[in-house]
C-alpha beads as a LAMMPS data file, in Angstrom:
LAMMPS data file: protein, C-alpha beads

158 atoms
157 bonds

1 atom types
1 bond types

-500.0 500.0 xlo xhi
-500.0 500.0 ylo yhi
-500.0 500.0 zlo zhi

Masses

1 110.0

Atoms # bond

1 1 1 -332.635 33.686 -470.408
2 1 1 -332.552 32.826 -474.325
3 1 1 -332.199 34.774 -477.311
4 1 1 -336.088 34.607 -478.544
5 1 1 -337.262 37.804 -479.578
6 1 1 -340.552 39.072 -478.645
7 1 1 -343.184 38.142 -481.610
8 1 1 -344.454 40.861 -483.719
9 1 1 -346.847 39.542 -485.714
10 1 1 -349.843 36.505 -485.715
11 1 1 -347.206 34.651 -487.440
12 1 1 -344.450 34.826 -485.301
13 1 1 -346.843 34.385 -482.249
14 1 1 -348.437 30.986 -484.664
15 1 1 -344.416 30.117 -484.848
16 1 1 -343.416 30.250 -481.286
17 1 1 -346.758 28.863 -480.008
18 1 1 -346.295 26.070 -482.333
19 1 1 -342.464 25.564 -480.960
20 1 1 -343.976 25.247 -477.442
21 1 1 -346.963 22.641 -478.064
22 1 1 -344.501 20.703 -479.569
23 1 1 -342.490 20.821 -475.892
24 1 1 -345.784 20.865 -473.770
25 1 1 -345.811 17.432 -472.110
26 1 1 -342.565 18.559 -470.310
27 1 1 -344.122 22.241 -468.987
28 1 1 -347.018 21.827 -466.615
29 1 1 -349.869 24.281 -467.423
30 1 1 -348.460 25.361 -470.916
31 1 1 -351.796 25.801 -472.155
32 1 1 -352.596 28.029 -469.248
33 1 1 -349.565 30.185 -469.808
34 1 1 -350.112 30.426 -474.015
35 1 1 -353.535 31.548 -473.478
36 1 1 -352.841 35.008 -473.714
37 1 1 -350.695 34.216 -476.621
38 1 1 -353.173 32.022 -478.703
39 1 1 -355.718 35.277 -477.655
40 1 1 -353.740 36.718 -480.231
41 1 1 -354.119 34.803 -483.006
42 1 1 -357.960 34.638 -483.012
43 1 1 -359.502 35.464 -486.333
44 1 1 -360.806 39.235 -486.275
45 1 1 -358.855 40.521 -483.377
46 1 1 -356.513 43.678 -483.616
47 1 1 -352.967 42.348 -482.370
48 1 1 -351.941 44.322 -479.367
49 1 1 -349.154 43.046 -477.282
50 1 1 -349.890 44.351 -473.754
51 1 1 -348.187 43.134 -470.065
52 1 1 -350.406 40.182 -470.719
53 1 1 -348.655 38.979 -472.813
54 1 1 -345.191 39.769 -472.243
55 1 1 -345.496 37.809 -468.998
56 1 1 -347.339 34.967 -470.838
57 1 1 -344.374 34.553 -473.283
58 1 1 -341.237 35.234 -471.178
59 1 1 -343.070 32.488 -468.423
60 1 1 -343.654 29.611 -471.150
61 1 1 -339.511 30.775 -472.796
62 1 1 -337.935 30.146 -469.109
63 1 1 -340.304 26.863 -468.381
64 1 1 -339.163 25.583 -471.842
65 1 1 -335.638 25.358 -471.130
66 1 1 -336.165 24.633 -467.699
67 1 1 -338.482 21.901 -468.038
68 1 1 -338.564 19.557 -464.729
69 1 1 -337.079 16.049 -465.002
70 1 1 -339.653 13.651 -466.289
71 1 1 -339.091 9.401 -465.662
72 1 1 -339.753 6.899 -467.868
73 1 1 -342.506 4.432 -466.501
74 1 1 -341.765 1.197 -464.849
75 1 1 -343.232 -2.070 -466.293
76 1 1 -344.987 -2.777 -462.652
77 1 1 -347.033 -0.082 -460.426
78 1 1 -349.935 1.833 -461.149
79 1 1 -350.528 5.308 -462.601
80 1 1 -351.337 8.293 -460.742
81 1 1 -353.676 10.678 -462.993
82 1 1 -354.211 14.195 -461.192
83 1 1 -356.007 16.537 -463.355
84 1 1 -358.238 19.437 -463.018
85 1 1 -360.607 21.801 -465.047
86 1 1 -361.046 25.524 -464.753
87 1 1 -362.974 27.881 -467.359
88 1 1 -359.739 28.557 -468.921
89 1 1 -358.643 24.710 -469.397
90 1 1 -357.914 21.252 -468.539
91 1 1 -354.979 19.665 -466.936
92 1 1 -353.298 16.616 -466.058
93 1 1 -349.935 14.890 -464.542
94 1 1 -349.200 11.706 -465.261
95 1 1 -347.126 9.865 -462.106
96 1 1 -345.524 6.600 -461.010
97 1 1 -343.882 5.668 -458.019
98 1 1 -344.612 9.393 -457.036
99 1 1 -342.662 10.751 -460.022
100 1 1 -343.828 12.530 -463.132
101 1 1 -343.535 10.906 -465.945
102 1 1 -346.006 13.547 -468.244
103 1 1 -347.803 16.548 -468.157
104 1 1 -350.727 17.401 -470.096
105 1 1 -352.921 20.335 -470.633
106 1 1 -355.674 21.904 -473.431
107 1 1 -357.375 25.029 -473.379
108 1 1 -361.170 25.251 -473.579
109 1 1 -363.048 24.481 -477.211
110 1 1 -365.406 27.864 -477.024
111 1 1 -368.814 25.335 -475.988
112 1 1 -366.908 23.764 -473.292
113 1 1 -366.474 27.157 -471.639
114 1 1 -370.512 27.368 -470.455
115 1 1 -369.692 23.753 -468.975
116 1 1 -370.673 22.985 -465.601
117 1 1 -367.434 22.534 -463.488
118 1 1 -368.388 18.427 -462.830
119 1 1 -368.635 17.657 -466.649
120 1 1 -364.675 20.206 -467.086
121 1 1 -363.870 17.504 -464.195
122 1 1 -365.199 14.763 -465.950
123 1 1 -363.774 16.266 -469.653
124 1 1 -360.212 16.474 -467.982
125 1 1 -360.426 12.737 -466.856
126 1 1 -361.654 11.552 -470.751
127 1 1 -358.643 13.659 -472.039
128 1 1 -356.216 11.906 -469.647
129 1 1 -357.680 8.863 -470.872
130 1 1 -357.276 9.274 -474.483
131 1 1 -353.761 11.045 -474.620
132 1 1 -352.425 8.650 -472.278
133 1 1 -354.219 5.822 -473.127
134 1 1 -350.852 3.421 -474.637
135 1 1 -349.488 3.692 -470.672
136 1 1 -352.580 3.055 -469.210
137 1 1 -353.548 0.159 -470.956
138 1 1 -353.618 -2.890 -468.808
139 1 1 -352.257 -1.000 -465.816
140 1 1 -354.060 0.081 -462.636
141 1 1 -355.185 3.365 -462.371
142 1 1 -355.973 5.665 -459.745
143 1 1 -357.572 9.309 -460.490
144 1 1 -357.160 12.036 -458.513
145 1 1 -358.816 15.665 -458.872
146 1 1 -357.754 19.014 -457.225
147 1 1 -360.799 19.827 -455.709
148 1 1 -360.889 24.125 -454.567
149 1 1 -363.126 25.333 -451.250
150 1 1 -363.878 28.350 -453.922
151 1 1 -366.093 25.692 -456.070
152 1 1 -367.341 24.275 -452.812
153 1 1 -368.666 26.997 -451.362
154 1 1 -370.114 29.025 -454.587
155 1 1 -372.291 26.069 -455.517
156 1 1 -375.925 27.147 -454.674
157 1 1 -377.985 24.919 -452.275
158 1 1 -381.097 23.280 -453.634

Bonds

1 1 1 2
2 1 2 3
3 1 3 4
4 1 4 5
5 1 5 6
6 1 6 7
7 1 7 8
8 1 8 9
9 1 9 10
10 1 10 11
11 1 11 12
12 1 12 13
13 1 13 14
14 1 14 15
15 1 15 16
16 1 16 17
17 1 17 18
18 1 18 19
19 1 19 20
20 1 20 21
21 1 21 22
22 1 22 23
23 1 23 24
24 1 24 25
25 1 25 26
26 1 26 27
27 1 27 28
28 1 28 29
29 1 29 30
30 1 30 31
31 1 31 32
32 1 32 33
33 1 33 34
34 1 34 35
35 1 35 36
36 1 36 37
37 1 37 38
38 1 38 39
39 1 39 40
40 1 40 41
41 1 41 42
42 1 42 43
43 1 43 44
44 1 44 45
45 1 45 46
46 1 46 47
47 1 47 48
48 1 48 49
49 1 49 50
50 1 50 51
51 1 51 52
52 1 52 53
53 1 53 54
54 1 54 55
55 1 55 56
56 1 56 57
57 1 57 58
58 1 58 59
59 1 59 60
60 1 60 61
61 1 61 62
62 1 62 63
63 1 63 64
64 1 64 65
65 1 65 66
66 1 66 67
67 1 67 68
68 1 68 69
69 1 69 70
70 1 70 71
71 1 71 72
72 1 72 73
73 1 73 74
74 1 74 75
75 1 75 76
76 1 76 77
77 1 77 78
78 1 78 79
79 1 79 80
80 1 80 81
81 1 81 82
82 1 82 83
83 1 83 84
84 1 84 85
85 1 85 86
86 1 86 87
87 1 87 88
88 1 88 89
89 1 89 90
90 1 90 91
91 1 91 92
92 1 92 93
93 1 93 94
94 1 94 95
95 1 95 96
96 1 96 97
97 1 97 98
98 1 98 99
99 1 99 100
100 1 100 101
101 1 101 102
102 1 102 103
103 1 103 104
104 1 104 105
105 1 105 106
106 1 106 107
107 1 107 108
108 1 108 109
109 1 109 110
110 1 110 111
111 1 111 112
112 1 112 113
113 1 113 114
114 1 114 115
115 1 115 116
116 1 116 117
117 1 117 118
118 1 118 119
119 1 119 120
120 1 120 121
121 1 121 122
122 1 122 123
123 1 123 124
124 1 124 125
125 1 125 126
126 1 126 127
127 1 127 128
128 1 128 129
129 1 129 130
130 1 130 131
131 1 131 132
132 1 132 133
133 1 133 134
134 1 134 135
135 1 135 136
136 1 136 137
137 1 137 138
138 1 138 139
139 1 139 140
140 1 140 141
141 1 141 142
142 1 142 143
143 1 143 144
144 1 144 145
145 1 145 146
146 1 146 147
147 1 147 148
148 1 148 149
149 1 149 150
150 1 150 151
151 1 151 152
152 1 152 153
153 1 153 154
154 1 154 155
155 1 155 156
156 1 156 157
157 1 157 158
């Protein structure tokens, strides 16, 4: 493990989280694992580090410095986007020649959260799009989406 000491305060949480983003192409689901983390920081809220977030923070410190190895794209072959949307975030992976050459992920702005899960699909494709968008230029492009039974199945019948 490293030497990072637990955060203490909003602006040693602000610090570390800010440390992170700066790393978060290389760690898949990094905004999924900071979310307990950025819970902290939100304006009005009493800063109480639970098991929450001790397992948030010590995850995102181990996938930081053992971040998987990422390729650099070829100049022929086309992208592989897979991304998908929960009610916690969006995320994406970059891939070539069945090899990952980015990740990407956001949390939730606070209106996107009463979203219906086919526009968070939908948002998570536009947000490949844009953040991506110097690779993909001029390049093929196939999307993919994880698609879970649980969605399947809770949808009501009309």
């Amino acid at each position: 493990t490293t030497i990072v000491p637990r955060p203490t305060s909003v602006t040693e949480v602000r610090s570390f989280l800010g440390l992170a983003g700066y790393y978060r192409r290389f760690v898949e689901g990094s905004s999924r694992l900071g979310l307990p983390l950025t819970k902290l920081m939100r304006k009005g809220e009493n800063f109480v580090w639970n098991e929450e977030q001790e397992k948030s923070f010590k995850e995102l410190k181990q996938r930081l410095v053992s971040a998987p190895v990422l390729t650099l794209p070829s100049g022929s072959g086309e992208f592989q986007i897979y991304s998908d949307a929960s009610k916690k975030g969006l995320g994406c992976v970059l891939m070539q020649h069945g090899k990952v050459i980015a990740y990407a992920s956001r949390q939730l702005k606070p209106y996107e959260v009463n979203y219906p899960t086919h526009d968070l699909e939908l948002a998570a494709v536009v947000f490949a799009l844009k953040i991506w968008r110097h690779y993909l230029m001029a390049s093929h492009v196939m999307f993919l989406q994880t698609i879970r039974a649980s969605s399947i199945f809770s949808r009501s019948e009309s």
